[in-house]
Backbone as XML, in Angstrom:
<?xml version="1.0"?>
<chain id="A" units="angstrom">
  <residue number="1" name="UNK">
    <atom name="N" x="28.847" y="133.229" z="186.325"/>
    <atom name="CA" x="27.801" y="132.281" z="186.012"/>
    <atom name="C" x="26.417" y="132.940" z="186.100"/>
  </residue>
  <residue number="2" name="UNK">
    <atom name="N" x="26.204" y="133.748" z="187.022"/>
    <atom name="CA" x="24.963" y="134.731" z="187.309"/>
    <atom name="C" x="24.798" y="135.574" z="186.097"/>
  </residue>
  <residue number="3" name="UNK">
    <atom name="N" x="25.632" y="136.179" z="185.990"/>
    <atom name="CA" x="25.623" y="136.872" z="184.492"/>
    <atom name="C" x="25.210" y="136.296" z="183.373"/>
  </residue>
  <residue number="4" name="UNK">
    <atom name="N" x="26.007" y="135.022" z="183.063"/>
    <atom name="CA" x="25.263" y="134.294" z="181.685"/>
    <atom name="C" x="23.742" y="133.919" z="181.988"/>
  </residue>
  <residue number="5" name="UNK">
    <atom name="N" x="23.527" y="133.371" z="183.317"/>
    <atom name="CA" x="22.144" y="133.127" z="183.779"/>
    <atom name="C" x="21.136" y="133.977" z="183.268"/>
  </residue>
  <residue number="6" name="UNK">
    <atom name="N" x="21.461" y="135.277" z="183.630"/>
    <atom name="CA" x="20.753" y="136.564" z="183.268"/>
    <atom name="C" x="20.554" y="137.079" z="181.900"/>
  </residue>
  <residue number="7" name="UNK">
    <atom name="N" x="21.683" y="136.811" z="181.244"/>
    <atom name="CA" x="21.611" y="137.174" z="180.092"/>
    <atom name="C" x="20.773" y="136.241" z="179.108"/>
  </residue>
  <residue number="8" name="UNK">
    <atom name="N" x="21.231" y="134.498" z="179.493"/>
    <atom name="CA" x="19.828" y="134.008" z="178.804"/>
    <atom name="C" x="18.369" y="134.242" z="179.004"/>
  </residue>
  <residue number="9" name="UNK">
    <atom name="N" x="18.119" y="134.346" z="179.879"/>
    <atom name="CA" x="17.001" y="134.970" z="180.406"/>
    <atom name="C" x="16.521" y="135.875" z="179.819"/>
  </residue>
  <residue number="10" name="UNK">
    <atom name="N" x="16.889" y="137.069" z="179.463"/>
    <atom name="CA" x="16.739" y="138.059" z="178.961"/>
    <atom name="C" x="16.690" y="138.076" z="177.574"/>
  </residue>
  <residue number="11" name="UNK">
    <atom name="N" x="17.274" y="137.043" z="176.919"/>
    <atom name="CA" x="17.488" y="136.842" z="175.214"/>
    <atom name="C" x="16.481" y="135.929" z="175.360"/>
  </residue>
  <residue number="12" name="UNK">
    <atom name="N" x="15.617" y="134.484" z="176.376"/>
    <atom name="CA" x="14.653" y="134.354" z="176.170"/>
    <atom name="C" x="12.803" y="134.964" z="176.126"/>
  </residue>
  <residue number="13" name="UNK">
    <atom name="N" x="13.440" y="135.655" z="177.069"/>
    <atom name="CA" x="12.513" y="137.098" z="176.873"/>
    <atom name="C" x="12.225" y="137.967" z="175.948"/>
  </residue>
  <residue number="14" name="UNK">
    <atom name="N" x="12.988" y="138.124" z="175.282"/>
    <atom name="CA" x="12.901" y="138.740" z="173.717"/>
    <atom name="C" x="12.108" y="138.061" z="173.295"/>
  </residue>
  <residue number="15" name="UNK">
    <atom name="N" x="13.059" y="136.706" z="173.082"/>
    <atom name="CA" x="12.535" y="135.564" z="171.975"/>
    <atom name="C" x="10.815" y="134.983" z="172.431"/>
  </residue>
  <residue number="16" name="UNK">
    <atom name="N" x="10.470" y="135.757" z="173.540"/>
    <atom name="CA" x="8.982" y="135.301" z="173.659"/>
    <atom name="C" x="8.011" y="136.218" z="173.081"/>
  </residue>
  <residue number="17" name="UNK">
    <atom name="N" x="8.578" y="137.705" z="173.162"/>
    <atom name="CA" x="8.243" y="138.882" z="173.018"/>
    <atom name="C" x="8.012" y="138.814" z="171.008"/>
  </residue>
  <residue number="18" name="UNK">
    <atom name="N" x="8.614" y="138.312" z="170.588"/>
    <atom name="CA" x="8.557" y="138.528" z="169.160"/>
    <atom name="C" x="8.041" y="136.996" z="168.751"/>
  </residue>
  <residue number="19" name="UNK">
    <atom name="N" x="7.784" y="136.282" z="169.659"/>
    <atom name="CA" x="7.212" y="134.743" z="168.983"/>
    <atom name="C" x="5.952" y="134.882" z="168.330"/>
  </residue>
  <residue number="20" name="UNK">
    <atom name="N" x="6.094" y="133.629" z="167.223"/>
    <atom name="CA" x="4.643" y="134.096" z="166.649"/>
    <atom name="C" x="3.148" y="133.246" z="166.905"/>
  </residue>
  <residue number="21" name="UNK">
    <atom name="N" x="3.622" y="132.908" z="168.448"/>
    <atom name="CA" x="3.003" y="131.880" z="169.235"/>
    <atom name="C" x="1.758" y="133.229" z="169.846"/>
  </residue>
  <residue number="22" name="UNK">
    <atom name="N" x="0.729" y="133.266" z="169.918"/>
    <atom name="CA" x="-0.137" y="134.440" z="170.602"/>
    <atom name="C" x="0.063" y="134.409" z="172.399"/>
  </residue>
  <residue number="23" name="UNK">
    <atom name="N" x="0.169" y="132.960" z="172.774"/>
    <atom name="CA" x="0.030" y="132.195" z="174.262"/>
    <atom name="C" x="1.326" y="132.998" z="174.676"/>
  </residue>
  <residue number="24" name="UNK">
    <atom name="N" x="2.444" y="132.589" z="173.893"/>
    <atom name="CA" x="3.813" y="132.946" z="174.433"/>
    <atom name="C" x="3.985" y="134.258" z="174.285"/>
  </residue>
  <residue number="25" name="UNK">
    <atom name="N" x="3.525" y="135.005" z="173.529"/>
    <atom name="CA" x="3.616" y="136.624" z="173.999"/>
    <atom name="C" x="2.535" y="136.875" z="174.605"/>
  </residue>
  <residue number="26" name="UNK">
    <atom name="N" x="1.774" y="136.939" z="174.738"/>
    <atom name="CA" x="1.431" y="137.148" z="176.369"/>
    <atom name="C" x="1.578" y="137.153" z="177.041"/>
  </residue>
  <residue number="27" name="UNK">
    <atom name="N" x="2.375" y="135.663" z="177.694"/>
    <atom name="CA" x="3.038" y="135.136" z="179.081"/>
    <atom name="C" x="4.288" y="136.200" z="179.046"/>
  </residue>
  <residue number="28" name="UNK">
    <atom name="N" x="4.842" y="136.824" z="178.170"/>
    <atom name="CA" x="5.998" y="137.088" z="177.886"/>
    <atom name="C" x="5.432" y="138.619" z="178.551"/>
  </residue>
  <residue number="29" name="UNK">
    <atom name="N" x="4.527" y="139.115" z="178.018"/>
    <atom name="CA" x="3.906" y="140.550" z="178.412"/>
    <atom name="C" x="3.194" y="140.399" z="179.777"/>
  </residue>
  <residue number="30" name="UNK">
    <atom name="N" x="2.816" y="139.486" z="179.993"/>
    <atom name="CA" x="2.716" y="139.646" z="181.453"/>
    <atom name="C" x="3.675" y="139.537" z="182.544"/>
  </residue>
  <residue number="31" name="UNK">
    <atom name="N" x="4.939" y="138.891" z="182.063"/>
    <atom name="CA" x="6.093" y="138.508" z="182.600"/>
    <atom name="C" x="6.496" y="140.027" z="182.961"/>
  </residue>
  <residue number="32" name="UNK">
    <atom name="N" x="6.978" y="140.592" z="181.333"/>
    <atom name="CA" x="7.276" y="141.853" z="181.669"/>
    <atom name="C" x="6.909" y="142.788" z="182.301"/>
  </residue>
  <residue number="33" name="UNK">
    <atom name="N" x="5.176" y="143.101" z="182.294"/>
    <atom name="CA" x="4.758" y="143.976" z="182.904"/>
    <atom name="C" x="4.784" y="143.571" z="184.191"/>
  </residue>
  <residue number="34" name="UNK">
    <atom name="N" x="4.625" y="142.640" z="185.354"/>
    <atom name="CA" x="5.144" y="142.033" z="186.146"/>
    <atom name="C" x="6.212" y="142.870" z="186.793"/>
  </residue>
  <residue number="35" name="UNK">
    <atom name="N" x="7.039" y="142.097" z="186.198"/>
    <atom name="CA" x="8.661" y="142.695" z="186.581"/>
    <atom name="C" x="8.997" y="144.578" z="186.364"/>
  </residue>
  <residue number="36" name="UNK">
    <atom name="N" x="8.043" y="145.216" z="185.473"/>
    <atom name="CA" x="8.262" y="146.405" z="185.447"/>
    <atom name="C" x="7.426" y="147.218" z="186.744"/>
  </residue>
  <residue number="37" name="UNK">
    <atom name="N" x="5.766" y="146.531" z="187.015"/>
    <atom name="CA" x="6.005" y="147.227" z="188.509"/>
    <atom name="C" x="6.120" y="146.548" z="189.625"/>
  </residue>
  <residue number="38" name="UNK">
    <atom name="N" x="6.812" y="145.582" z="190.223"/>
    <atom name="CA" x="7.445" y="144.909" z="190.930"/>
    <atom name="C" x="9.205" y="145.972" z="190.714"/>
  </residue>
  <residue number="39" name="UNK">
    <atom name="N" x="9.702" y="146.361" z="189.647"/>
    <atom name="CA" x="11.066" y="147.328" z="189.870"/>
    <atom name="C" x="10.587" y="149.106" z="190.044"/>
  </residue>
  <residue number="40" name="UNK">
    <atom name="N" x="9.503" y="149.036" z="189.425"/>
    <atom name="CA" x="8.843" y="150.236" z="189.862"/>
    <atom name="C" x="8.800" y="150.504" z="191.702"/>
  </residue>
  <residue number="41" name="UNK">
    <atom name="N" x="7.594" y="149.494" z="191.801"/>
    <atom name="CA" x="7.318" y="149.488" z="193.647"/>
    <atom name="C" x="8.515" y="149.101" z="194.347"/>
  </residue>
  <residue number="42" name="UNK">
    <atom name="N" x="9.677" y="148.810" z="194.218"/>
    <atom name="CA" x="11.018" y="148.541" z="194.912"/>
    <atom name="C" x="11.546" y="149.859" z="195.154"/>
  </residue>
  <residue number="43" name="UNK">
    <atom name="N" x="11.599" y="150.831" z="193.866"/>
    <atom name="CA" x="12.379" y="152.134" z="193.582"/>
    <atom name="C" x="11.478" y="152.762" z="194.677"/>
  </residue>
  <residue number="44" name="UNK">
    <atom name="N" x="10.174" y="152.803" z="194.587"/>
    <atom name="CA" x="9.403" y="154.244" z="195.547"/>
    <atom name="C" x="9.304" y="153.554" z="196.724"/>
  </residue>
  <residue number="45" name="UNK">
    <atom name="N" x="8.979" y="152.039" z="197.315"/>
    <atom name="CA" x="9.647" y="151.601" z="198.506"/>
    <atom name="C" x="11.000" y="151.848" z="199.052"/>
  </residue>
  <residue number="46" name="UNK">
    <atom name="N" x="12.096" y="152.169" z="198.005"/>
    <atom name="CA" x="13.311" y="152.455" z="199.127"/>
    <atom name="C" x="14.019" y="154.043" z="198.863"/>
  </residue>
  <residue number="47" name="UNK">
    <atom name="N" x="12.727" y="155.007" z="197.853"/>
    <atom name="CA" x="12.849" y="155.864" z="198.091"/>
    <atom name="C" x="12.044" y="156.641" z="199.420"/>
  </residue>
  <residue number="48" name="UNK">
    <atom name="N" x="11.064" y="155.788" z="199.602"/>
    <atom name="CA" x="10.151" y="156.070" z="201.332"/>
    <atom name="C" x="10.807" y="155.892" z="202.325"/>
  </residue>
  <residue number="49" name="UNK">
    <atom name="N" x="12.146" y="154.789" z="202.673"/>
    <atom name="CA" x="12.505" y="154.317" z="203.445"/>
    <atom name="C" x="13.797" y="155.890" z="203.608"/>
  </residue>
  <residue number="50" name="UNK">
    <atom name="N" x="14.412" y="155.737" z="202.418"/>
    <atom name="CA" x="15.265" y="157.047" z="201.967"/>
    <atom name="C" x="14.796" y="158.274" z="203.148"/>
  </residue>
  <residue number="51" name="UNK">
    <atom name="N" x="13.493" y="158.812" z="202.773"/>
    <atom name="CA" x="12.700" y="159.756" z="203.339"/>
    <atom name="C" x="12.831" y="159.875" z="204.969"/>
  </residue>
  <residue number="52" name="UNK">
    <atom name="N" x="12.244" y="158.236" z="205.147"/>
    <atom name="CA" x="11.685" y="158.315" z="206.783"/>
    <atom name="C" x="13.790" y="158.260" z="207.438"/>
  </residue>
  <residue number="53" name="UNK">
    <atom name="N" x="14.340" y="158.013" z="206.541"/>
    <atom name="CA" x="16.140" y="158.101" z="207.337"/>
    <atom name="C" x="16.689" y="159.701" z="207.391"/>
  </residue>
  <residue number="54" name="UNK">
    <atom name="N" x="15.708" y="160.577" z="206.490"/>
    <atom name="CA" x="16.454" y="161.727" z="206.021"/>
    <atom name="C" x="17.437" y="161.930" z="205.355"/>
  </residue>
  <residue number="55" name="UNK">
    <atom name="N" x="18.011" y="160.410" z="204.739"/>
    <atom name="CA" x="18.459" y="160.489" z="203.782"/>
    <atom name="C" x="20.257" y="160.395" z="204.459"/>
  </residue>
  <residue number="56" name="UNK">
    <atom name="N" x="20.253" y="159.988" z="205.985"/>
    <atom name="CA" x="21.818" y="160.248" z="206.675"/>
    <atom name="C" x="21.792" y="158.582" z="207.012"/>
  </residue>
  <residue number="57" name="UNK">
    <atom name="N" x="22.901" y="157.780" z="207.255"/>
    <atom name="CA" x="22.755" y="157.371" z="207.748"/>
    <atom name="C" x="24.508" y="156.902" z="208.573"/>
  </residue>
  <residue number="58" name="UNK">
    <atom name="N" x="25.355" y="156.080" z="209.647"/>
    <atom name="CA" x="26.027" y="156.011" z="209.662"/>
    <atom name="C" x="26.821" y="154.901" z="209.105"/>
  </residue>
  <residue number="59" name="UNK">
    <atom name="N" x="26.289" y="154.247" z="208.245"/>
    <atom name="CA" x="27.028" y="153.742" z="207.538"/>
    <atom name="C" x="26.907" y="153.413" z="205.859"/>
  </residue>
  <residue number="60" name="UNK">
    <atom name="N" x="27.145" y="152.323" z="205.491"/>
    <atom name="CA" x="26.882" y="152.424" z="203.815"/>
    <atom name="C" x="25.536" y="152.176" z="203.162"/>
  </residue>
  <residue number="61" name="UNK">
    <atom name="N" x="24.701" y="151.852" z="204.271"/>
    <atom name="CA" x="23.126" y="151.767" z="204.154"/>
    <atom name="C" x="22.595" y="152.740" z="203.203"/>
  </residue>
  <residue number="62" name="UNK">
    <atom name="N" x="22.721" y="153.773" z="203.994"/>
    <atom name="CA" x="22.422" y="154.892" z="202.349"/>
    <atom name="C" x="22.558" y="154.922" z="201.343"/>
  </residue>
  <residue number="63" name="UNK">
    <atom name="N" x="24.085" y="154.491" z="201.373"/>
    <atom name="CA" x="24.531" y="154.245" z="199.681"/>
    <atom name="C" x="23.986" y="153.360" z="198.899"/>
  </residue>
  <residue number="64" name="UNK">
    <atom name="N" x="23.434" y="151.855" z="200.263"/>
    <atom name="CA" x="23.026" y="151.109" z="198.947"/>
    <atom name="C" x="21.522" y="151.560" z="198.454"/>
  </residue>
  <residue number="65" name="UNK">
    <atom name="N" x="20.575" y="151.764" z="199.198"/>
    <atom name="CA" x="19.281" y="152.697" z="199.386"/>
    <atom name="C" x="19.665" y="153.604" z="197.683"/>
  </residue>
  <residue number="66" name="UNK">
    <atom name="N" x="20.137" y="154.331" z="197.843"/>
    <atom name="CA" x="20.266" y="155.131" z="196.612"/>
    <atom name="C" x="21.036" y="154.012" z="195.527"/>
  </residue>
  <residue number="67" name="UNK">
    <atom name="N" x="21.597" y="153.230" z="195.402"/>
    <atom name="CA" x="22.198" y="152.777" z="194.213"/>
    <atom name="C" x="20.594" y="151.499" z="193.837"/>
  </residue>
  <residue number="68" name="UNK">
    <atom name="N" x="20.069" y="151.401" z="194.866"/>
    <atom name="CA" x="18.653" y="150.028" z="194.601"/>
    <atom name="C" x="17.640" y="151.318" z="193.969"/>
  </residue>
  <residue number="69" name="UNK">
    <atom name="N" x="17.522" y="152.358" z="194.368"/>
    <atom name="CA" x="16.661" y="153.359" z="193.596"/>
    <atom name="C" x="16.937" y="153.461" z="192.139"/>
  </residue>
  <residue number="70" name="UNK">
    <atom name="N" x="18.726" y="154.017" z="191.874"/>
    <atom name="CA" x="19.129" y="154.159" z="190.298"/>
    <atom name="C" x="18.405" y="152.811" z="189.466"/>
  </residue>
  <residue number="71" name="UNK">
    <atom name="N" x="18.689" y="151.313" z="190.493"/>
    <atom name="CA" x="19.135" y="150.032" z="189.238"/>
    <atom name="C" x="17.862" y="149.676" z="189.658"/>
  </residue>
  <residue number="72" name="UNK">
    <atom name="N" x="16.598" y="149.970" z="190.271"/>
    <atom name="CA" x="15.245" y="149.662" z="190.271"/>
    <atom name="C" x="14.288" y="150.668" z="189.287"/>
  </residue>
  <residue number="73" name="UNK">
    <atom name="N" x="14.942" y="151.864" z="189.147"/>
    <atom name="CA" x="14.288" y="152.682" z="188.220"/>
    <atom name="C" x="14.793" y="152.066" z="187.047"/>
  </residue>
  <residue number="74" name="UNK">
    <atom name="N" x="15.894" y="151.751" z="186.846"/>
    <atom name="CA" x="16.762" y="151.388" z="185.445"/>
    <atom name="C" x="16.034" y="150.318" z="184.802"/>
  </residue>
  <residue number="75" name="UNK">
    <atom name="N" x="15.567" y="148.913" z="185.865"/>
    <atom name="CA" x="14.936" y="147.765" z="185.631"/>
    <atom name="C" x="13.698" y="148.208" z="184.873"/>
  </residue>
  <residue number="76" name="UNK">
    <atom name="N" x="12.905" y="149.135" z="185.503"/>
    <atom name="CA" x="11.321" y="149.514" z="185.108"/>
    <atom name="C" x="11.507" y="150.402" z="184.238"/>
  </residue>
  <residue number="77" name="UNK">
    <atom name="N" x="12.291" y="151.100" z="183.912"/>
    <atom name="CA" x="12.279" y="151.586" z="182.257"/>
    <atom name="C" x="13.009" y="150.558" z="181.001"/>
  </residue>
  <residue number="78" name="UNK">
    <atom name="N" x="13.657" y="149.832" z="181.769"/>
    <atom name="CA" x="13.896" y="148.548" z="180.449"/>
    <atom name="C" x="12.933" y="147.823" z="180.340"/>
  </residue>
  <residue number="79" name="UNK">
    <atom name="N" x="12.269" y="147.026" z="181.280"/>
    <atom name="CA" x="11.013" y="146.024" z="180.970"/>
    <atom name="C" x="10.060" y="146.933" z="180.459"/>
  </residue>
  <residue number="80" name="UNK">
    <atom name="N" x="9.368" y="148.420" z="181.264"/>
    <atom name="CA" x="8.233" y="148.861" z="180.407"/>
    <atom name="C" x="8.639" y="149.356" z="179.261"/>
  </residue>
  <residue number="81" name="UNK">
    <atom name="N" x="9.999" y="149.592" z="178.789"/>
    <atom name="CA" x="9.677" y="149.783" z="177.361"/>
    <atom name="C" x="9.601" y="148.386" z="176.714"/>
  </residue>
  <residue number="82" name="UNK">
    <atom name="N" x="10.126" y="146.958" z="176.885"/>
    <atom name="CA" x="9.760" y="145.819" z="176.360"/>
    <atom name="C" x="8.497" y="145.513" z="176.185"/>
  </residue>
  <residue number="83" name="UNK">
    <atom name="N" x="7.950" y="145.862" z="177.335"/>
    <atom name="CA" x="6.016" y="145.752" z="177.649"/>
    <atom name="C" x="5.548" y="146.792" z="176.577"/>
  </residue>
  <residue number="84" name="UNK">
    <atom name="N" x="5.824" y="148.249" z="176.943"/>
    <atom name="CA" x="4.779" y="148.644" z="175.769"/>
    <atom name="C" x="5.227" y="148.459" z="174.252"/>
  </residue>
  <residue number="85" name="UNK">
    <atom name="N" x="6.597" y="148.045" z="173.471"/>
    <atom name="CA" x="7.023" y="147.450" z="172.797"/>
    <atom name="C" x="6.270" y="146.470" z="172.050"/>
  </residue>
  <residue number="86" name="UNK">
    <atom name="N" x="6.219" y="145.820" z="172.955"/>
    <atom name="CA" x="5.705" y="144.430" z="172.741"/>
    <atom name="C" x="3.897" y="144.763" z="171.771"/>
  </residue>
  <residue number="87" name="UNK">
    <atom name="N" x="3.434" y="145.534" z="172.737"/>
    <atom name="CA" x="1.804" y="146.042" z="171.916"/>
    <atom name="C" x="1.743" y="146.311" z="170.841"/>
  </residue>
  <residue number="88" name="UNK">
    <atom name="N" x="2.974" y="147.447" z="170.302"/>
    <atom name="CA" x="3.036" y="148.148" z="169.404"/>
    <atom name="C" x="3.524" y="147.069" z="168.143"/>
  </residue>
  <residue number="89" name="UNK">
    <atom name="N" x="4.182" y="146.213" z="168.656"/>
    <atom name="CA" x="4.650" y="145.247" z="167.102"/>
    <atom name="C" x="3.638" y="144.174" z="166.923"/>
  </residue>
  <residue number="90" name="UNK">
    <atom name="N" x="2.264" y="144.119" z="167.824"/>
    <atom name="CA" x="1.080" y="143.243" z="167.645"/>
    <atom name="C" x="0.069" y="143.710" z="166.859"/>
  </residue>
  <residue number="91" name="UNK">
    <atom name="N" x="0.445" y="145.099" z="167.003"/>
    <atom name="CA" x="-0.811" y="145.574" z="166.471"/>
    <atom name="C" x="-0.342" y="146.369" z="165.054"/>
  </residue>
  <residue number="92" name="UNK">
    <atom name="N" x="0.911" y="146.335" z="164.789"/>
    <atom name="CA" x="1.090" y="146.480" z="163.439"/>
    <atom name="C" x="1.313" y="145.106" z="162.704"/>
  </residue>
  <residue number="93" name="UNK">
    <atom name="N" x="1.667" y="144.092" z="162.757"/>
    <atom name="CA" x="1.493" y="142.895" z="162.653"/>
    <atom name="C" x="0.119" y="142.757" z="161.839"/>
  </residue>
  <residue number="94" name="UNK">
    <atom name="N" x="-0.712" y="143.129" z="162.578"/>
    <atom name="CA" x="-2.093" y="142.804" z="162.230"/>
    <atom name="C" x="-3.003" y="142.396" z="160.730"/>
  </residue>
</chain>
């Protein structure tokens, strides 16, 4: 159910991103850029935390530490390419 949740979400996100509403891509580009450094500052927050552990820890803590780094970097290169995306089809539009 989380999954379909997400996935509409994300197909309404598009669909704001290419609207030919000016209000709604905006909200849509600020949404995104938003969410791209909000997954940005998550990745170098629990790559600091990473740091101050040395990177050991005794249990699966580490692991998740490094797998929130991969899917927080992953997040902020999908939204900022939607974000700067988004500029580039406004201003050929024009």
């Amino acid at each position: 159910m989380v999954e379909l949740l997400c996935a509409g979400a994300l197909i309404l996100l598009i669909w704001m991103l290419v609207s030919k509403y000016s209000i709604v891509r905006t909200l849509a580009r600020i949404f995104t850029g938003l969410l791209t450094l909000v997954s940005a500052s998550a990745a170098v927050a629990l790559f600091v935390v990473g740091q101050k552990a040395h990177w050991t820890s005794d249990g699966p803590g580490m692991l998740l530490i490094m797998a929130g780094i991969f899917f927080c970097g992953i997040f902020a290169f999908v939204f900022g390419g939607l974000f700067f995306s988004s500029f580039n089809r406004s201003s050929s539009a024009g």
